[in-house]
Kinemage of the C-alpha trace (Angstrom):
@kinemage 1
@onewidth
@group {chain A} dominant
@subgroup {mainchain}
@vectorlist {calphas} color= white
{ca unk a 1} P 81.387 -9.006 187.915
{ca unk a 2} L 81.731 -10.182 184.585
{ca unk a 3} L 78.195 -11.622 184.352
{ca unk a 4} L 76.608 -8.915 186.473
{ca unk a 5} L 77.761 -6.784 182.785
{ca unk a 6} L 76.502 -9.407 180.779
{ca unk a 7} L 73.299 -9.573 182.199
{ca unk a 8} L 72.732 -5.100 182.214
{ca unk a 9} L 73.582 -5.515 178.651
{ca unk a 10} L 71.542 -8.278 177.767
{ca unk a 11} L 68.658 -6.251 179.595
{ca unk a 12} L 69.313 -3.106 177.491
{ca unk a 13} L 69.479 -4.635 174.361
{ca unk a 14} L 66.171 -6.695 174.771
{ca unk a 15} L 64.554 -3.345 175.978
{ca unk a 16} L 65.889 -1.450 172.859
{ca unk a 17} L 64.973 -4.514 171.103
{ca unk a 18} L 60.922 -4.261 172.591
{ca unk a 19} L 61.089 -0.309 172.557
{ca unk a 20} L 61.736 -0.594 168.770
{ca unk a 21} L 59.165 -3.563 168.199
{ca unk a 22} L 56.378 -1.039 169.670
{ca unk a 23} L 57.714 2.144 168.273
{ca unk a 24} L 54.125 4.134 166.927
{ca unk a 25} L 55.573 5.076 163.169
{ca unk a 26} L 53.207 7.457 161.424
{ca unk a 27} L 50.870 6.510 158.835
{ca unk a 28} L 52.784 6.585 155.301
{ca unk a 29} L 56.090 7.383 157.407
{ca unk a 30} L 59.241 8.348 154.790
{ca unk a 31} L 62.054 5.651 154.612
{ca unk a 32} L 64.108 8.567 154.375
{ca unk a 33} L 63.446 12.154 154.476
{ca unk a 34} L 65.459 15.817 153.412
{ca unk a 35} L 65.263 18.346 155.615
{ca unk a 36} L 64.089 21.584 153.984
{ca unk a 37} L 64.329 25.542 155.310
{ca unk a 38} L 61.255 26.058 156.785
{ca unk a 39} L 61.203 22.905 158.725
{ca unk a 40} L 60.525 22.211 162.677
{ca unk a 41} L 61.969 19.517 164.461
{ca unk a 42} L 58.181 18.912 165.728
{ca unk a 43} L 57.217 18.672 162.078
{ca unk a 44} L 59.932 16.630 160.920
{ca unk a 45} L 59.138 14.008 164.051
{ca unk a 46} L 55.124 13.523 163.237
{ca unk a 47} L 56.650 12.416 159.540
{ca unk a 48} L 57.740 9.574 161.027
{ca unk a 49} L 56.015 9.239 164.447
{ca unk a 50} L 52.365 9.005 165.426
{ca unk a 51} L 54.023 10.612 169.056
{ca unk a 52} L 56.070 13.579 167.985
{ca unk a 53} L 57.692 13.692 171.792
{ca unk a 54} L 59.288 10.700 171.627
{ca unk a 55} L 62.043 11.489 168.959
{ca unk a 56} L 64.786 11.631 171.553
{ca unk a 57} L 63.968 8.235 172.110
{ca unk a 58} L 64.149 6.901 168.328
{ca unk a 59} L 67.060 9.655 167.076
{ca unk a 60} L 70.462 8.067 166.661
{ca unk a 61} L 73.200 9.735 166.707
{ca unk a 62} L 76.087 9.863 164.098
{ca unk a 63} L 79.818 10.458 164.874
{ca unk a 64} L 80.258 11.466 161.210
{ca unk a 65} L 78.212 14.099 160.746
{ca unk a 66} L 79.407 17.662 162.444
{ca unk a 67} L 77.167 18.380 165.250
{ca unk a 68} L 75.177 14.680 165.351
{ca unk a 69} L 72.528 16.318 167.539
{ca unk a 70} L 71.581 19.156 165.149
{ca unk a 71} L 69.755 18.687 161.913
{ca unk a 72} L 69.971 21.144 159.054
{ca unk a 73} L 68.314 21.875 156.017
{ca unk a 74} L 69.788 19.330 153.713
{ca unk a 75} L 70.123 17.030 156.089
{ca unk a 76} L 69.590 13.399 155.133
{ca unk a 77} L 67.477 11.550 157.221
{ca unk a 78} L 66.546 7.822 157.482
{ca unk a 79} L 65.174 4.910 159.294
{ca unk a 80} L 67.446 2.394 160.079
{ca unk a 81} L 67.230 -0.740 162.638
{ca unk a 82} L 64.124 1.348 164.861
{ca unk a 83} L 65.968 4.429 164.706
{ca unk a 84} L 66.252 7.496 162.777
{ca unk a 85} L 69.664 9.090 161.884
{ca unk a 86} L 71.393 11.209 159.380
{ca unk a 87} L 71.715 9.548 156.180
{ca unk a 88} L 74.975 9.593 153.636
{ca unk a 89} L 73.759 12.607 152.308
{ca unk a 90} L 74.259 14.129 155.571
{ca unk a 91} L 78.108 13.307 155.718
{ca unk a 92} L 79.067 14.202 151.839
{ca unk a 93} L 78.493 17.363 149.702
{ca unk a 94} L 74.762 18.438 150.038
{ca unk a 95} L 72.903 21.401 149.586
{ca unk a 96} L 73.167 23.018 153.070
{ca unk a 97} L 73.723 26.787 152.576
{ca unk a 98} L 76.632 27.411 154.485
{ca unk a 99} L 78.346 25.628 157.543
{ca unk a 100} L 77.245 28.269 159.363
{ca unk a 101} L 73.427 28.088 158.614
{ca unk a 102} L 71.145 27.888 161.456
{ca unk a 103} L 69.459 24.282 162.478
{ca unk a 104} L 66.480 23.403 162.538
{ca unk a 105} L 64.627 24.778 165.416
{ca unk a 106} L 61.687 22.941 167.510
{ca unk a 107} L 58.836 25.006 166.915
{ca unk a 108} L 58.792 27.908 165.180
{ca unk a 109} L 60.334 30.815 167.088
{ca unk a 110} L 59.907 33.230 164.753
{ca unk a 111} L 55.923 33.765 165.609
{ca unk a 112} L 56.827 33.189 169.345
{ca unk a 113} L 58.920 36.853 169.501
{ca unk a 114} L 56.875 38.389 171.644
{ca unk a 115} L 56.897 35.246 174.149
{ca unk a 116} L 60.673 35.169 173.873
{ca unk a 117} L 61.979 38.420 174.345
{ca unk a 118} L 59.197 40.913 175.396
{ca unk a 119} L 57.683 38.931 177.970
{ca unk a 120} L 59.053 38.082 181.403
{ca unk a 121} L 57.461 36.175 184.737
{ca unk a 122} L 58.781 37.663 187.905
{ca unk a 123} L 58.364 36.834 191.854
{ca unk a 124} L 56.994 38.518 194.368
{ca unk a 125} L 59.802 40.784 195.563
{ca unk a 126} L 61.313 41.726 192.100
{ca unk a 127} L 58.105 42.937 191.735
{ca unk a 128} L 57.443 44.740 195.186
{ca unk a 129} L 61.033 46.741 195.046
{ca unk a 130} L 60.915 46.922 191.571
{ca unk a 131} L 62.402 50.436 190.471
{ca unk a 132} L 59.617 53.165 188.469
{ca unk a 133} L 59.049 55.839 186.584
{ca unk a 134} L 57.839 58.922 188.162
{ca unk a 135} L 58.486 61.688 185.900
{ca unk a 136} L 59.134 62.783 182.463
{ca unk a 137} L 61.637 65.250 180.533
{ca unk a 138} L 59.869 68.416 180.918
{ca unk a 139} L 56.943 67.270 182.727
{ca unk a 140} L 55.398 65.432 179.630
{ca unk a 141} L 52.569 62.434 180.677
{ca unk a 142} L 54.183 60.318 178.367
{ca unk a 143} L 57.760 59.460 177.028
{ca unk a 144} L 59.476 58.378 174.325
{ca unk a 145} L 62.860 57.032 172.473
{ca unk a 146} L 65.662 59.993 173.161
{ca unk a 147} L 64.046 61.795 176.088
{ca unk a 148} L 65.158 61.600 179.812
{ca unk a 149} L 62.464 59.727 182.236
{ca unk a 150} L 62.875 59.740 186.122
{ca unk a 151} L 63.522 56.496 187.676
{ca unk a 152} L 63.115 55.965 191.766
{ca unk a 153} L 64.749 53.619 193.533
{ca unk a 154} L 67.216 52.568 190.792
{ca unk a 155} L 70.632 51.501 192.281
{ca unk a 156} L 73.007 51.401 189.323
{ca unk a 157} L 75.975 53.271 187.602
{ca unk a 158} L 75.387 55.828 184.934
{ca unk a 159} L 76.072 53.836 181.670
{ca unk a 160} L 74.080 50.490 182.409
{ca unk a 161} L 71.122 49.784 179.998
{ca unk a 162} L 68.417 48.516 182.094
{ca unk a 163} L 64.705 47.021 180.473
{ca unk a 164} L 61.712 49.147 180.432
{ca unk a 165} L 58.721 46.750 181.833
{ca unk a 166} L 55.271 46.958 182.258
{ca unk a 167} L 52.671 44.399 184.452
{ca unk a 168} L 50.238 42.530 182.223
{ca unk a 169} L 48.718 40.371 185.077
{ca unk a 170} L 49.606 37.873 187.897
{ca unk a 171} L 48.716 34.375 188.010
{ca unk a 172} L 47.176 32.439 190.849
{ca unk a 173} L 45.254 29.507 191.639
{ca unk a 174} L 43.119 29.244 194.609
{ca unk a 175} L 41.291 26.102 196.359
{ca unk a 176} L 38.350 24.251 194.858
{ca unk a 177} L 35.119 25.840 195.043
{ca unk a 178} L 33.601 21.895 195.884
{ca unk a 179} L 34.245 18.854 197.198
{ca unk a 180} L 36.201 16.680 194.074
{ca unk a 181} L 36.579 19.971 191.674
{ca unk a 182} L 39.533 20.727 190.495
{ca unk a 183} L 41.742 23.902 191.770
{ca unk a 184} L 40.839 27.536 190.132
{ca unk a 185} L 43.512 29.255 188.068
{ca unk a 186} L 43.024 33.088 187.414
{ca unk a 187} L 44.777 35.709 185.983
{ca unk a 188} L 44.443 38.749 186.833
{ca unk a 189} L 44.773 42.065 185.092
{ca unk a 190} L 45.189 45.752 185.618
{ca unk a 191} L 42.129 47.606 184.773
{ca unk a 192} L 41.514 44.854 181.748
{ca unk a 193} L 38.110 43.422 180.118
{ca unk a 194} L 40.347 40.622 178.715
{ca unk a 195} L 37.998 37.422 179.302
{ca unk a 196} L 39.000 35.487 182.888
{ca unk a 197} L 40.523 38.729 184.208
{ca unk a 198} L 39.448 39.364 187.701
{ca unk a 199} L 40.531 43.525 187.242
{ca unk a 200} L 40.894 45.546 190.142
{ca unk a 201} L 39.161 49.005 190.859
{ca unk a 202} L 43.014 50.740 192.040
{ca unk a 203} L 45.727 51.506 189.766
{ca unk a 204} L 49.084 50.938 189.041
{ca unk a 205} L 51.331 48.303 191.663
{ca unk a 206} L 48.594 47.966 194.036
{ca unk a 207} L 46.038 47.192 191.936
{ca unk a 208} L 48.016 43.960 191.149
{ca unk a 209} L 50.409 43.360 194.646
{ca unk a 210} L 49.585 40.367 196.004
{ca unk a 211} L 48.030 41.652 199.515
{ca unk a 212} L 49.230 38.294 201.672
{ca unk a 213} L 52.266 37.313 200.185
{ca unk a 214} L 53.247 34.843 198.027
{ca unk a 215} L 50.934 31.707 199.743
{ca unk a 216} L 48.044 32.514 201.691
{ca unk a 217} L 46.506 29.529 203.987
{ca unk a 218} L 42.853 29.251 204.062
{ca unk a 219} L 40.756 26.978 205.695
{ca unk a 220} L 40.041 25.598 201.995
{ca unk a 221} L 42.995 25.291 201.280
{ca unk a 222} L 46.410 27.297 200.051
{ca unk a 223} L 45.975 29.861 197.920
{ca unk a 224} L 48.940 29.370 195.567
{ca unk a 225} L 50.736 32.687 194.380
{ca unk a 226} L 52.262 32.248 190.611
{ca unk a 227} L 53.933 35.315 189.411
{ca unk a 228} L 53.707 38.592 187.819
{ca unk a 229} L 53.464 38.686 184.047
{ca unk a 230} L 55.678 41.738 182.910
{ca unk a 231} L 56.480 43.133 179.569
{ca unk a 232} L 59.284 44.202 178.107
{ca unk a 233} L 58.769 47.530 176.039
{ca unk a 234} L 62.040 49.498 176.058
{ca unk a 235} L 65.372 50.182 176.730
{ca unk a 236} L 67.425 53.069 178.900
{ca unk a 237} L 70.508 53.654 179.610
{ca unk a 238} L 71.309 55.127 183.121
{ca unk a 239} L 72.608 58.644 182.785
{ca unk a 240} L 72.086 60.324 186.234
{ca unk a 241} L 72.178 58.142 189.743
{ca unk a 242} L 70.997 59.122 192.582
{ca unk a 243} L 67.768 58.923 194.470
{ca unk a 244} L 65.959 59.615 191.838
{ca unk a 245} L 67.918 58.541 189.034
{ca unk a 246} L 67.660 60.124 185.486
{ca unk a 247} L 67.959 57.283 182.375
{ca unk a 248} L 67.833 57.894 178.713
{ca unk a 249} L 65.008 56.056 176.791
{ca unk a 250} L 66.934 54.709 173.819
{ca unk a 251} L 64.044 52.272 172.602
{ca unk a 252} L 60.583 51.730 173.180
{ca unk a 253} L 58.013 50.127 171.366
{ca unk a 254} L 55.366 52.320 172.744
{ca unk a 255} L 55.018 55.421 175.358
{ca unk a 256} L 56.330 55.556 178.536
{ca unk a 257} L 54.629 56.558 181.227
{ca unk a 258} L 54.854 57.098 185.086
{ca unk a 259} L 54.234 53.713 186.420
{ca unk a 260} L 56.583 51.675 184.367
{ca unk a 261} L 58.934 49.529 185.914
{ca unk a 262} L 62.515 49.282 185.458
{ca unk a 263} L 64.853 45.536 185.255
{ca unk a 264} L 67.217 44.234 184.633
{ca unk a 265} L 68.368 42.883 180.710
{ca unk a 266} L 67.901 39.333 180.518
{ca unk a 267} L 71.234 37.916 178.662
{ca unk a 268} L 69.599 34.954 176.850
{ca unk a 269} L 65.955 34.681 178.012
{ca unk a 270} L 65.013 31.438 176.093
{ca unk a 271} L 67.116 28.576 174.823
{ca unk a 272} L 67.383 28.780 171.288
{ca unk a 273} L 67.272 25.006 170.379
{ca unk a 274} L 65.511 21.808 172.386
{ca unk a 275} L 63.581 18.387 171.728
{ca unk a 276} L 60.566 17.728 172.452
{ca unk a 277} L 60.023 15.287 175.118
{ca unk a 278} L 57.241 13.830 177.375
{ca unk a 279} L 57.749 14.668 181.216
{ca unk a 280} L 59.049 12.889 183.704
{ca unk a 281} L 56.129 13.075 186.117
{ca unk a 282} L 53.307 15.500 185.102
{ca unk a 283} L 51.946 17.480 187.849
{ca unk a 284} L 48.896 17.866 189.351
{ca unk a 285} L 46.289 20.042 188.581
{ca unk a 286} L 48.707 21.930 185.894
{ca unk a 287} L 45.910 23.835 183.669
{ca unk a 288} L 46.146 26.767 180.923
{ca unk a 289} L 45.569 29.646 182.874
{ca unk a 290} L 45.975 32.382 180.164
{ca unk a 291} L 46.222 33.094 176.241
{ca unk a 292} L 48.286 35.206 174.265
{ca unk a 293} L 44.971 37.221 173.393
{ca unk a 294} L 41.757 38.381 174.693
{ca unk a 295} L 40.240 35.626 173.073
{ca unk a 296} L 37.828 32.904 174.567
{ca unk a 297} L 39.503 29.800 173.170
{ca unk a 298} L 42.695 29.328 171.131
{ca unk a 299} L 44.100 26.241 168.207
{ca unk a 300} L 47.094 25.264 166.574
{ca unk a 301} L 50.236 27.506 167.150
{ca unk a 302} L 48.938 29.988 169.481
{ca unk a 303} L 50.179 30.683 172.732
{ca unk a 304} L 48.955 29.505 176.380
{ca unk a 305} L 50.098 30.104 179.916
{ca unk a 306} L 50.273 27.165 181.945
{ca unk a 307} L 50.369 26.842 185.950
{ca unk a 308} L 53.226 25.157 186.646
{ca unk a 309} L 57.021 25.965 185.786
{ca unk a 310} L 60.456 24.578 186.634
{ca unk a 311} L 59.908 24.351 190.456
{ca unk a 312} L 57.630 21.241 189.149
{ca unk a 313} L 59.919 19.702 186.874
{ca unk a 314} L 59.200 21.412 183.901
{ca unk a 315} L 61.431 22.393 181.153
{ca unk a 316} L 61.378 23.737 177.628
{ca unk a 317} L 60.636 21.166 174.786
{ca unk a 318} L 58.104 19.075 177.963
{ca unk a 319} L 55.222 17.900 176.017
{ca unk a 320} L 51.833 17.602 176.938
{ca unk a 321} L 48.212 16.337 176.233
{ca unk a 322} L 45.225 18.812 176.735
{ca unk a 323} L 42.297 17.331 178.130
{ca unk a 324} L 39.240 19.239 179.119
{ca unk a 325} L 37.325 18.538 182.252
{ca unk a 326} L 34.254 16.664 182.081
{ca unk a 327} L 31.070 18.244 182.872
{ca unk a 328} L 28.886 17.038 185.767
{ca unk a 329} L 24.996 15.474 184.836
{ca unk a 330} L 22.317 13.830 186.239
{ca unk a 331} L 21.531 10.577 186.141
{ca unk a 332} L 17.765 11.129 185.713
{ca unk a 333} L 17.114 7.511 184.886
{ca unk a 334} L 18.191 5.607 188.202
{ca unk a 335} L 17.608 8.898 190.208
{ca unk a 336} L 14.469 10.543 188.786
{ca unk a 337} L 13.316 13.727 189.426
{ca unk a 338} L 11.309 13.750 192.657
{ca unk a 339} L 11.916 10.700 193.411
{ca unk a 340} L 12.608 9.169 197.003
{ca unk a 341} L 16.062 7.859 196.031
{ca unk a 342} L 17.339 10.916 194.651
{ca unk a 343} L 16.359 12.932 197.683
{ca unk a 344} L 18.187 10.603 200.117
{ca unk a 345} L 21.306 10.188 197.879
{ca unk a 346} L 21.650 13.378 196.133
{ca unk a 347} L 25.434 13.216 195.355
{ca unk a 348} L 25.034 9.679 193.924
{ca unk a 349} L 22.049 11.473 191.589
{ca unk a 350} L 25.195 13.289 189.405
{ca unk a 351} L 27.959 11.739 187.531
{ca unk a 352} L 31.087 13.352 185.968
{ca unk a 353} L 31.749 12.242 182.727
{ca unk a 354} L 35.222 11.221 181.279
{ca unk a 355} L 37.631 14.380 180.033
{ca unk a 356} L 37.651 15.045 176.454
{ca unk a 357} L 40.774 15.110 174.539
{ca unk a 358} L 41.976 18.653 173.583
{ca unk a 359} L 45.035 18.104 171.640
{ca unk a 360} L 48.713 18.442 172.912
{ca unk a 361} L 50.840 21.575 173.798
{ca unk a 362} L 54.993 21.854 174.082
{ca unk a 363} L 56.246 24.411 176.773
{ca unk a 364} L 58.652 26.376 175.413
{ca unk a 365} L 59.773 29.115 177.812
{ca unk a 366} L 59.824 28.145 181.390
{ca unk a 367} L 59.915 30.198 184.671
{ca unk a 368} L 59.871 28.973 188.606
{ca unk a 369} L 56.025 28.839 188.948
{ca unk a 370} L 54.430 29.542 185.506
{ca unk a 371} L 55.792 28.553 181.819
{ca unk a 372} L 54.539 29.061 177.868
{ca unk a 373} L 53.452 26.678 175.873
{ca unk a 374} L 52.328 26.420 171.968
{ca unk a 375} L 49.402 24.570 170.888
{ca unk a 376} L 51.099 22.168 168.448
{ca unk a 377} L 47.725 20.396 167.476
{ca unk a 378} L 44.286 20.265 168.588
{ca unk a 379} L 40.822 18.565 167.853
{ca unk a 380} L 38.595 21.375 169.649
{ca unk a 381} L 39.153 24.597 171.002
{ca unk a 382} L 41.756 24.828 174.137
{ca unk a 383} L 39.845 26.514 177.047
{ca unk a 384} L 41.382 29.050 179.682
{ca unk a 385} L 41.035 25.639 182.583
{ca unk a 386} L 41.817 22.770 180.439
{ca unk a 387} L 43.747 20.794 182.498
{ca unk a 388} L 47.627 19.096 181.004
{ca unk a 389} L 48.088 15.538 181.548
{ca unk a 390} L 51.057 12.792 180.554
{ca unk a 391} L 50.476 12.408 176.961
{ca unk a 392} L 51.360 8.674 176.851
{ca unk a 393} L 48.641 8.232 179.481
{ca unk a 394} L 44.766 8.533 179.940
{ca unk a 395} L 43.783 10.850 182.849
């Protein structure tokens, strides 16, 4: 038994030992480094890594130090043996703020409020059953903060504060249009010119229900059903039950209006602090499906949907690489045009070239079948179909 131990130790110390020979510093990387407010735990990981993601694997903890697994603005921070921990200026009087004084967070989730609190993914039948508005105090079109709206099918006791919600879209990816390609994502949107929207002529839930249930089977393929994206837009309070059900509007960032939906609060929506990390197994054909405008391509710190959520292994602080697919040409020089060879072997006439690195992209909110991500760099524009791959790996 004894030198079953002594051989699993040996082997963890020599792979420590080769994991810290072929650690990827950065260029110019600090011997030591003091946090400062502003700070993300991304940025303070490319000072000293060329791979950002792996920083769980190089951060060492220290028993001294009140929360070892937090860093703080006047935190201490230095490289030691391979590894990066909190320095002696950590452990004695320094010039953190307070004791109380948030960490340092990931990314920063101040520009991500929107993504974090307004926004929502839900499934199928939270959607179908979903509780609406169909009427407002006095028989106004539209609604706002301290008048009565109508709710129907609400099931809930006077007093609870429900969320006000509207449908953005829903997400779906169907089967390659050819032999080889990869699958197509789409969202679609309700009545919108937003670029990639596929809108629909009807209004309201139908316009967006998906007609054949959450996975349809084709004889392409499955069409794979990804969610509805909802937004959150208001608050009421439940003042009336019944089968219509009157609620008090006691926030809302815009007008309501007949149509709106009516959920649950979410009691903590996002986590609030996590690493970033390379997955465990990236999945297949995960792409960017949507952006946080109607814009045609996005960069650096701006938001993209991406197909895949925590029913494939995802979670928040899961790092990626963005690649975008390459394009398909023909090889005019062994298969000319006209030519006999190129008539009998058409397919072997075209050639898809390599993918071209995009940049990378850290999910930060995560639901079953869809999640969020932010851009954290890029070398060209990020494309609604870029696909994600490992980013310690070449697709």
């Amino acid at each position: 038994m004894l030198k079953k131990l002594l051989a699993v130790s040996a082997g963890l110390t020599l792979a420590l030992t080769v994991y810290a020979a072929t650690t990827e510093w950065a260029a110019n990387a600090p011997d030591r480094y003091v946090v400062k407010k502003g700070d993300t735990l991304w940025g303070i990981s490319a000072r000293f890594l060329r791979k950002p993601w792996h920083w769980p694997e190089i951060w060492q903890d220290n028993p001294q130090v009140r929360n070892p697994h937090l860093i703080y603005p006047g935190d201490e921070l230095v490289i030691n043996g391979g590894h990066v921990g909190h320095g002696e200026g950590s452990i004695g009087p320094h010039a953190r703020v307070t004791q109380d004084e948030a960490p340092v967070p990931a990314i920063p989730l101040s520009a991500l409020k929107q993504w974090l609190k307004h926004t929502r993914i839900v499934g199928e039948d939270e959607y179908k059953y979903a509780p609406h508005v169909v009427g407002i105090e006095e028989n106004q079109l539209r609604g706002s903060a301290g008048q009565l709206v109508y709710v129907r099918g609400l099931k809930a006791e006077v007093g609870t504060r429900l969320a006000l919600v509207r449908p953005s879209g829903r997400y779906y990816d169907m089967p390659p249009v050819g032999e080889g390609q990869p699958r197509e994502v789409y969202r679609q949107g309700e009545g919108s010119n937003r670029p990639h929207d596929k809108p629909d002529a009807r209004d309201g839930r139908p316009a967006l229900m998906w007609r054949h249930g959450p996975s349809e089977f084709t004889l392409a393929g499955n069409v794979r059903f990804l969610g509805y994206e909802m937004l959150d837009f208001g608050t009421v309070e439940v003042t009336r039950s019944g089968d219509v059900s009157s609620v008090l509007v006691t926030y809302s960032d815009f007008e309501v209006r007949p149509g709106d939906y009516v959920l649950p609060i979410e009691d903590k929506p996002y986590d609030d602090q996590y690493q970033p990390h390379g997955p465990s197994r990236a999945p297949d054909n995960m792409r960017v499906i949507a952006f946080s405008d109607a814009l045609n391509a996005v960069g650096p710190m701006q938001v993209v949907a991406l197909s895949r959520g925590s029913e494939d292994g995802i979670d928040n602080g899961t790092t990626f690489s963005i690649y975008h697919p390459g394009e398909q040409v023909a090889d005019r020089t062994d298969y000319p045009d006209g030519s006999v060879r190129k008539f009998f072997h058409p397919r072997d006439s075209k050639v898809t070239l390599p993918p071209e690195f995009i940049g990378h992209v850290m999910v930060f909110r995560t639901f079953n079948r869809v999640s969020y991500g932010l851009v954290m760099d890029a070398v060209k524009p990020v494309h609604v179909g870029d696909f994600l791959h490992d980013p310690d790996k070449t697709p």
